[in-house]
C-alpha positions as MATLAB code, in Angstrom:
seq = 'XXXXXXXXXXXXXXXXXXXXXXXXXXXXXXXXXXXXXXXXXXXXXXXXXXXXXXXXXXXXXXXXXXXXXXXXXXXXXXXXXXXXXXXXXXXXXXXXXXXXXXXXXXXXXXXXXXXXXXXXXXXXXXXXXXXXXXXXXXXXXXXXXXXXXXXXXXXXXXXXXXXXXXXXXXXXXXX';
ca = [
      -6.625    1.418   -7.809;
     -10.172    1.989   -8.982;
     -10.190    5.080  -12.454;
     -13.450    4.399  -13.513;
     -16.905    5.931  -11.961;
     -18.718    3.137  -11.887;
     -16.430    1.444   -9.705;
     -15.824    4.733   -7.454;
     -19.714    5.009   -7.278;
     -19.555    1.403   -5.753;
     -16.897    2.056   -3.052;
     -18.592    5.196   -1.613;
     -21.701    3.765   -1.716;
     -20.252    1.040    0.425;
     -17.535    3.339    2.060;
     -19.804    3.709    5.514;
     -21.356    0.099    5.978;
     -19.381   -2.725    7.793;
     -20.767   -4.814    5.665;
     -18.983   -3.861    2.881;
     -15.000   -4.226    2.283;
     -14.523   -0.931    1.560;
     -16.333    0.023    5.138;
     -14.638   -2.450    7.382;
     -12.204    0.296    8.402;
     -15.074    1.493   10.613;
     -15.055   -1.688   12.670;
     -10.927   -0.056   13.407;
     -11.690    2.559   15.143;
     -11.939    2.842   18.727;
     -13.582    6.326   20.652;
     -11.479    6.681   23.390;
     -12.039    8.923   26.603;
      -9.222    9.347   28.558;
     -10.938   11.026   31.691;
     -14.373   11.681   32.889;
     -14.024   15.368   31.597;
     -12.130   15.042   28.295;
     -13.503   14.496   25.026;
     -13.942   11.680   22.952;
     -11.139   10.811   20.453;
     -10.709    8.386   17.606;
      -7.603    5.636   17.715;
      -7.217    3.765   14.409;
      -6.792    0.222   15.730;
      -4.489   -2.557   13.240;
      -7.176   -4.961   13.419;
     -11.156   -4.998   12.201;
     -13.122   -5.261   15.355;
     -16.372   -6.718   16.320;
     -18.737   -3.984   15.537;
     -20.544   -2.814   18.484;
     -22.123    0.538   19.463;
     -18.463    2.493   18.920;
     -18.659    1.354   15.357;
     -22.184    2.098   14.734;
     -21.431    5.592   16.202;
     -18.791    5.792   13.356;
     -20.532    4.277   10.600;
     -23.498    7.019   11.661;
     -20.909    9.806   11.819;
     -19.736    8.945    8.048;
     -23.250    8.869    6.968;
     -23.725   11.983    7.844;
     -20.808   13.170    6.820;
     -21.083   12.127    2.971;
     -24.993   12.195    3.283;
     -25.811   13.946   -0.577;
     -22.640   14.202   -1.311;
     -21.464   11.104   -2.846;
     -21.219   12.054   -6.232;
     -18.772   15.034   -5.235;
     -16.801   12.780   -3.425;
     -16.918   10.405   -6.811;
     -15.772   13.558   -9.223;
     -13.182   15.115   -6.975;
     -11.491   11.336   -6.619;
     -11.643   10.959  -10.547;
     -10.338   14.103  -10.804;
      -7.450   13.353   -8.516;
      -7.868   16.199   -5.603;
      -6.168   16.328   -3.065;
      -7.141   14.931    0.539;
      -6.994   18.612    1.956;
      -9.055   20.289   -0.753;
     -11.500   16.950   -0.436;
     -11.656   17.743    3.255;
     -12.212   21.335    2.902;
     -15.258   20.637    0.278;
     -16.685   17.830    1.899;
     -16.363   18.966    5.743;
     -17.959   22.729    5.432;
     -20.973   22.102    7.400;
     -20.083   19.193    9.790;
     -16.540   20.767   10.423;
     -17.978   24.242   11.415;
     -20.286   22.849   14.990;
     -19.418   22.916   17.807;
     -18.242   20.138   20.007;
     -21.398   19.556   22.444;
     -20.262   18.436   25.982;
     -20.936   14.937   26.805;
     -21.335   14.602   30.812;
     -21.129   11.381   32.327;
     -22.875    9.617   29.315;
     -20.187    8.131   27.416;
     -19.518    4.537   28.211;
     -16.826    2.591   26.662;
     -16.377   -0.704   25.171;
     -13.269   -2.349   24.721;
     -12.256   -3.268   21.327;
     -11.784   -6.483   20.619;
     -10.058   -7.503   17.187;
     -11.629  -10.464   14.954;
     -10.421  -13.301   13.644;
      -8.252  -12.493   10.000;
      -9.580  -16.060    8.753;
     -12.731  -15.296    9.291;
     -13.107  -12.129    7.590;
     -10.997  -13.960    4.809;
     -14.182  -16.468    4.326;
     -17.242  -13.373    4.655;
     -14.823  -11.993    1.920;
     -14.816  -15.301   -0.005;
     -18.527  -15.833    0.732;
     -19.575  -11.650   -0.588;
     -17.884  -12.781   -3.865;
     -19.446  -15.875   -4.355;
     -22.779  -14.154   -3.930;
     -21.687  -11.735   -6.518;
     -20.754  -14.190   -8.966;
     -23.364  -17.070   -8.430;
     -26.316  -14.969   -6.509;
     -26.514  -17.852   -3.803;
     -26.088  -16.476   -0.459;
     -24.149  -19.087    2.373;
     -24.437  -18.808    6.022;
     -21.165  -19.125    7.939;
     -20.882  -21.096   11.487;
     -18.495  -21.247   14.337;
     -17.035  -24.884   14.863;
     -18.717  -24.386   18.740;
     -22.005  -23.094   17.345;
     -21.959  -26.701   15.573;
     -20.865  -28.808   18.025;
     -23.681  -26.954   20.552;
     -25.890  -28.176   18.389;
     -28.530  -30.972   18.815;
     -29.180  -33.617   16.036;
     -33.015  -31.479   15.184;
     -31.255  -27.884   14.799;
     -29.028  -30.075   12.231;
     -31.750  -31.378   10.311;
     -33.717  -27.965   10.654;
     -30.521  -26.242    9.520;
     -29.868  -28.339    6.589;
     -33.681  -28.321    5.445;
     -33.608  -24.559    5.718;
     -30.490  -24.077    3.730;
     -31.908  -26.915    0.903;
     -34.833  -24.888    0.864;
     -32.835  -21.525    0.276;
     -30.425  -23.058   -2.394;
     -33.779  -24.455   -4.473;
     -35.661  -21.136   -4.110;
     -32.282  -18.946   -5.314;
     -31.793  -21.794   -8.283;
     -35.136  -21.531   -9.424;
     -35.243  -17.570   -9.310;
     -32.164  -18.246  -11.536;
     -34.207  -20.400  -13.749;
     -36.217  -17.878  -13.822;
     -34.266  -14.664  -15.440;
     -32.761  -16.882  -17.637;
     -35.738  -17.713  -19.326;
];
């Protein structure tokens, strides 16, 4: 596990964004209703979903949750708290409203679980960025094959053209 700050800094910073590793669990949860008047619950799926509104929902719900209060989070994991003391600190305000009724507003989506290869290769991809500072763009074998001979060339131009501007910014702090 992470001990040091820096590297606890990092994973809270990143602990709410899909983007990040240490956020995909927010792409596992599904808000469930189970009837018209109930209200909404959470269901920790086994796979990372596609993130859709439900997951933007979440991510927005742990923003809020942590929002200026990042660096407690950061101390009370160094200083190995427990979960229920962490929840007690960090849940005061949010914890304490009350649930507002939600009417016929709430529509669902079905989750629907992504492919484990392909989060493998965004995973490979994030830490090739880190290490070389050259972003890559990742296609779908149909995206390619719906594509015409021009969106090739266009494609291939615009990634040249990316590869020789991030080289020469390179060129440039090493100087």
């Amino acid at each position: 596990g992470i001990k040091d700050e820096d590297g606890l800094s990092d994973l809270v910073e990143g602990l709410c964004s899909v983007k990040k590793k240490e956020g995909r669990w927010t792409a596992s949860v599904d808000i469930v209703r189970d009837d018209a008047d109930a209200q909404l619950r959470l269901e920790r799926q086994a796979d990372v979903g596609f993130c859709k509104n439900e997951c933007l929902t979440v991510q927005r719900a742990c923003q809020a949750a942590l929002s200026g209060k990042e660096e407690d989070l950061v101390s009370m994991l160094l200083g190995g708290k427990k979960l229920k003391d962490m929840k007690k600190k960090l849940c005061k305000k949010v914890c304490k409203k009350d649930i507002p009724k939600l009417g016929s507003k709430w529509k669902d989506e079905a989750f629907e679980a992504r492919d484990q290869k392909e989060l493998e290769t965004e995973d490979m991809m994030e830490k090739m960025k880190a290490e070389t500072g050259m972003g890559m763009k990742m296609y779908k074998r149909e995206d390619l094959l719906s594509m015409s001979e021009g969106d090739m060339e266009v494609m291939a131009a615009r990634e040249a053209y990316s590869s020789e501007r991030a080289a020469a910014k390179m060129a440039d702090q090493d100087l």
